[in-house]
C-alpha positions as CSV (number, residue, x, y, z in Angstrom):
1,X,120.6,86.7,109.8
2,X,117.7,88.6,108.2
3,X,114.8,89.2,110.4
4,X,112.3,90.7,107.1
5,X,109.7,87.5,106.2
6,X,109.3,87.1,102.3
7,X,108.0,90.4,100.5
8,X,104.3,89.4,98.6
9,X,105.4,89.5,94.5
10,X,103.1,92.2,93.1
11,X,101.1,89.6,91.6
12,X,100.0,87.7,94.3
13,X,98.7,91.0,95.7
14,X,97.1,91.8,93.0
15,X,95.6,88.3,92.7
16,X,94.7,87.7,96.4
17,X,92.9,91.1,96.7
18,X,91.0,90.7,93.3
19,X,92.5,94.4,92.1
20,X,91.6,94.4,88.1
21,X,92.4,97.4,87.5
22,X,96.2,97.3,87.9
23,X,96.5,94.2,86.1
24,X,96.9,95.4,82.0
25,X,100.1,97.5,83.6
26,X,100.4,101.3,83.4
27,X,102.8,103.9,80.8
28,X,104.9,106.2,82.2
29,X,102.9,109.6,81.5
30,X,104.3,112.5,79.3
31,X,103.3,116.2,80.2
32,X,102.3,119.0,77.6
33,X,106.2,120.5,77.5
34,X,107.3,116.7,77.4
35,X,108.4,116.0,80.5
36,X,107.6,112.4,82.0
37,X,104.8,113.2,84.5
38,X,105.3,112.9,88.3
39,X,103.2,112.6,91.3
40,X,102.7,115.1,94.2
41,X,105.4,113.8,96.0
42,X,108.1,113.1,92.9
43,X,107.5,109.5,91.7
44,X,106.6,108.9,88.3
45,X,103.3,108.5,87.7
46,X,102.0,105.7,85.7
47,X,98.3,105.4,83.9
48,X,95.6,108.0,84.8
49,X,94.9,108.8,88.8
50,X,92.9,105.5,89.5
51,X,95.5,103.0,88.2
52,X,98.4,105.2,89.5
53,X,97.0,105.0,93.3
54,X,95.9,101.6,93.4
55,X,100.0,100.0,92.3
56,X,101.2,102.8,94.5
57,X,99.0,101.4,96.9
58,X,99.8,97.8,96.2
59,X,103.5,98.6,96.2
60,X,103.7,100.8,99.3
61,X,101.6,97.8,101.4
62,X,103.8,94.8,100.1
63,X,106.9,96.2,100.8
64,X,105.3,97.0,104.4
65,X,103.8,93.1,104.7
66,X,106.8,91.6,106.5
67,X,106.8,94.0,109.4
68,X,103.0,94.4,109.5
69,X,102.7,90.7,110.0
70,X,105.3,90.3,112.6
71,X,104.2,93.0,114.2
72,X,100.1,91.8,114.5
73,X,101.3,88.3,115.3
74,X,103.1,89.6,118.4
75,X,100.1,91.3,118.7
76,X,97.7,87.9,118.8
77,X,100.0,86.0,121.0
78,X,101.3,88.6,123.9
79,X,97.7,88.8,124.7
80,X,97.8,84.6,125.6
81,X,101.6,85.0,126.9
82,X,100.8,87.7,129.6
83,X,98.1,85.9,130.7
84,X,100.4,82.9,131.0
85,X,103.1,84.9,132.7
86,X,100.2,86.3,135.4
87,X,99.0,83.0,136.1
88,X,102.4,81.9,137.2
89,X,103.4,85.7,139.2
90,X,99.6,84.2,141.2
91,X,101.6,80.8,142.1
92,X,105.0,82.9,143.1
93,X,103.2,85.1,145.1
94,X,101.2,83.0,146.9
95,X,104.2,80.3,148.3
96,X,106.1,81.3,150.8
97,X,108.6,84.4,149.9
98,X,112.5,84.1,150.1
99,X,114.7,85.7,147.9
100,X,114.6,83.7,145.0
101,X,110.5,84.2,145.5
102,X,111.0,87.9,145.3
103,X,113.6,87.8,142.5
104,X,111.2,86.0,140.4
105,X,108.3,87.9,141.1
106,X,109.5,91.4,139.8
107,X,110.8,89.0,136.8
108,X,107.3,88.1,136.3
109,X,106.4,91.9,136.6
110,X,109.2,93.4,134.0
111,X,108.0,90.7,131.7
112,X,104.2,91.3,132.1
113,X,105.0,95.3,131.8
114,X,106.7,94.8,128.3
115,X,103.9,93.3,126.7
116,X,101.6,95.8,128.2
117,X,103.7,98.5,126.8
118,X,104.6,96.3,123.5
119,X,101.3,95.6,122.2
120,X,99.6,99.0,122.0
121,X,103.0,100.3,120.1
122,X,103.2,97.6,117.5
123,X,99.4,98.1,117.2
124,X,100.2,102.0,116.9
125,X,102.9,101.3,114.3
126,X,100.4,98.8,111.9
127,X,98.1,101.7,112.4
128,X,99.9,104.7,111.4
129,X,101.4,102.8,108.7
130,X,98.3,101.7,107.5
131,X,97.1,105.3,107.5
132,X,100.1,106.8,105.6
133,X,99.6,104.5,102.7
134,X,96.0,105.1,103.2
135,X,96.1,109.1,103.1
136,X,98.7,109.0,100.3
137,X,96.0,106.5,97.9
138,X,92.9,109.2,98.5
139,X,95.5,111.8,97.4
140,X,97.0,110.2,94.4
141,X,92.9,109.2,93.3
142,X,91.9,113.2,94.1
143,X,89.2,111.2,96.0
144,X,86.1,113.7,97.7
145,X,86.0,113.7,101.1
146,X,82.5,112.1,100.7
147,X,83.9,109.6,99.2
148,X,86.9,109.0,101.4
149,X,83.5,108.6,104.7
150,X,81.2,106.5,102.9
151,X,83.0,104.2,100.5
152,X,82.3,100.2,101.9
153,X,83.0,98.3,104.0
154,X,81.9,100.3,106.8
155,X,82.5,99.7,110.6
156,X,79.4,101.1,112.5
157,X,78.6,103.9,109.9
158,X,82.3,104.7,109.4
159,X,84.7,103.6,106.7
160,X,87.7,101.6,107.0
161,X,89.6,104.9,106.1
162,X,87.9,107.1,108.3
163,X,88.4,104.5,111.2
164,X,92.5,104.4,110.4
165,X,92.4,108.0,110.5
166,X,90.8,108.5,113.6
167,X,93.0,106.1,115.7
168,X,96.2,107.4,113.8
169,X,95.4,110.5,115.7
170,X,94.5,108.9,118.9
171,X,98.0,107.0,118.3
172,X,99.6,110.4,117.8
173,X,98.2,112.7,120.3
174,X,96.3,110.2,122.9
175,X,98.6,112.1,125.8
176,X,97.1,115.4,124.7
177,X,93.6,114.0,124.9
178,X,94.4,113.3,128.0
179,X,94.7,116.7,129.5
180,X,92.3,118.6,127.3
181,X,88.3,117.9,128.7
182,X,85.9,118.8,126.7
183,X,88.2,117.7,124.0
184,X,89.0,120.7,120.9
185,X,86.9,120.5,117.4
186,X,89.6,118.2,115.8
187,X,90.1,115.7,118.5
188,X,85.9,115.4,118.4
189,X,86.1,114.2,114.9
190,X,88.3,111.3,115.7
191,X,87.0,110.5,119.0
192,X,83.1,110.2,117.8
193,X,84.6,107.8,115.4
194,X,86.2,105.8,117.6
195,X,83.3,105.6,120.4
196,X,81.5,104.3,117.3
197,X,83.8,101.5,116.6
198,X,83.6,100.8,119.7
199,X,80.3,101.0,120.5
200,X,80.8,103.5,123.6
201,X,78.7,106.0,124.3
202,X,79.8,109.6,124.5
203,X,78.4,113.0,126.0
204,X,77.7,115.1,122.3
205,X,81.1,117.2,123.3
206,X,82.5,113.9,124.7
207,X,83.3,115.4,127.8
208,X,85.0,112.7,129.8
209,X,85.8,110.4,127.3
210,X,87.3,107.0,127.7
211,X,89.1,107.3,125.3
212,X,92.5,109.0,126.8
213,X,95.1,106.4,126.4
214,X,96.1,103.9,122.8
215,X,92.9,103.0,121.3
216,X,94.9,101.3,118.7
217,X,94.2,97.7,119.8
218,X,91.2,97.6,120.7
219,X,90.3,99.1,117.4
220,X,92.4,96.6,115.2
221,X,91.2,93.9,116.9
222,X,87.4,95.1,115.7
223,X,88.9,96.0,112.1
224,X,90.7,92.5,111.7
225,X,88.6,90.3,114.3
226,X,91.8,88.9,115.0
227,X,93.5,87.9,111.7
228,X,95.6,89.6,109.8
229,X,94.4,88.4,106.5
230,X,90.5,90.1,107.4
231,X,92.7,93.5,108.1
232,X,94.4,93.3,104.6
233,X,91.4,92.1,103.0
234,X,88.9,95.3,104.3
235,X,91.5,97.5,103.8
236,X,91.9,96.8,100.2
237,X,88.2,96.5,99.7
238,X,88.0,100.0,100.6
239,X,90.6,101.3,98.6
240,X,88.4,99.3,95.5
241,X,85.6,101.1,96.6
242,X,87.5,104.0,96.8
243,X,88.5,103.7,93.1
244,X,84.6,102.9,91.5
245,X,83.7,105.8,93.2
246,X,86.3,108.3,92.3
């Protein structure tokens, strides 16, 4: 039994998210000595830079919908499960214990633990995917680093890209953050942007941060408000933005 939900055709992408500029199609590209063009990484390239990132865009996100969307909707409805599943531990604990009591309780627990650990992985995994697609676009459009801050629609001063970026690395290297205080240069880019998002203030060298354990649901649930249709949708206006300004 297949567990992948049904890939989004390239058209309805296309059409959902308004992208015009993939619609005529691209041709293959043909170097000076001949050759058919590639990209950095050893597709073929097809159109100039702006058409070639947005369909590689398109392509790499579609093919990555079915998980992503499994993935958030165990996201949206562990938080109302666990709550569910400590409401009833409360009515085990306070009977009177015997051994099934007990045996029930510490089922209660093992459950409750796995969707405290689930949900900040599967919110992880969206993110870093979402970042890899993300990073590869701005290199395939040779997009400024300017750009890739300020393009719209931004979160708090910082742009959808940025935002992914940042909690990417928290993702990554949140157990490191942990032991290093004041945090190092490069962790202080991501973490400003994150207390941002957030809206949590920070010492300037963010000394003491809060930030020391997965950020990553906390700051999908401000990037998609809770639906996985607002996610898609601002992280494909960006990558528009992306491409008028490039």
């Amino acid at each position: 039994m297949s567990a992948i939900m049904k890939v989004p055709s390239y058209d309805e992408v296309v059409r959902t998210y308004q992208l015009e500029i993939v619609k005529p199609g691209g041709d293959f590209k043909v170097t000076a000595t001949g050759d058919l063009e590639l990209t950095r990484d050893g597709d073929l390239k097809l159109g100039n830079d702006k058409f070639n990132a947005m369909f590689r865009l398109v392509q790499g996100w579609r093919f990555n919908a079915p998980a992503l969307e499994i993935l958030f909707n165990f996201i949206v409805c562990a938080s109302e499960e666990q709550q569910k599943l400590e409401s009833e531990r409360e009515t085990v604990f306070s009977s009177d214990f015997d051994e099934s009591s007990v045996q029930k309780y510490h089922e209660f627990q093992d459950k409750i633990g796995a969707y405290e650990y689930s949900s900040p992985a599967y919110a992880g995994a969206i993110i870093v995917t979402l970042n890899n697609l993300l990073i590869r676009f701005k290199e395939d459009l040779k997009a400024s680093q300017d750009n890739w801050k300020e393009c719209a629609p931004l979160i708090e001063g910082c742009s959808v890209g940025s935002v992914i970026e940042a909690t990417a690395n928290n993702f990554r290297h949140y157990n490191e953050w942990k032991t290093t205080d004041p945090p190092t240069r490069q962790q202080l880019r991501s973490i400003r942007i994150i207390a941002a998002v957030l809206r949590e203030p920070i010492q300037p060298d963010a000394a003491r941060h809060p930030f020391r354990r997965n950020m990553c649901p906390d700051v999908l649930e401000v990037l998609s408000s809770g639906s996985y249709d607002i996610l898609n949708r601002n992280v494909f206006e960006f990558a528009k933005n992306m491409v008028q300004c490039a």
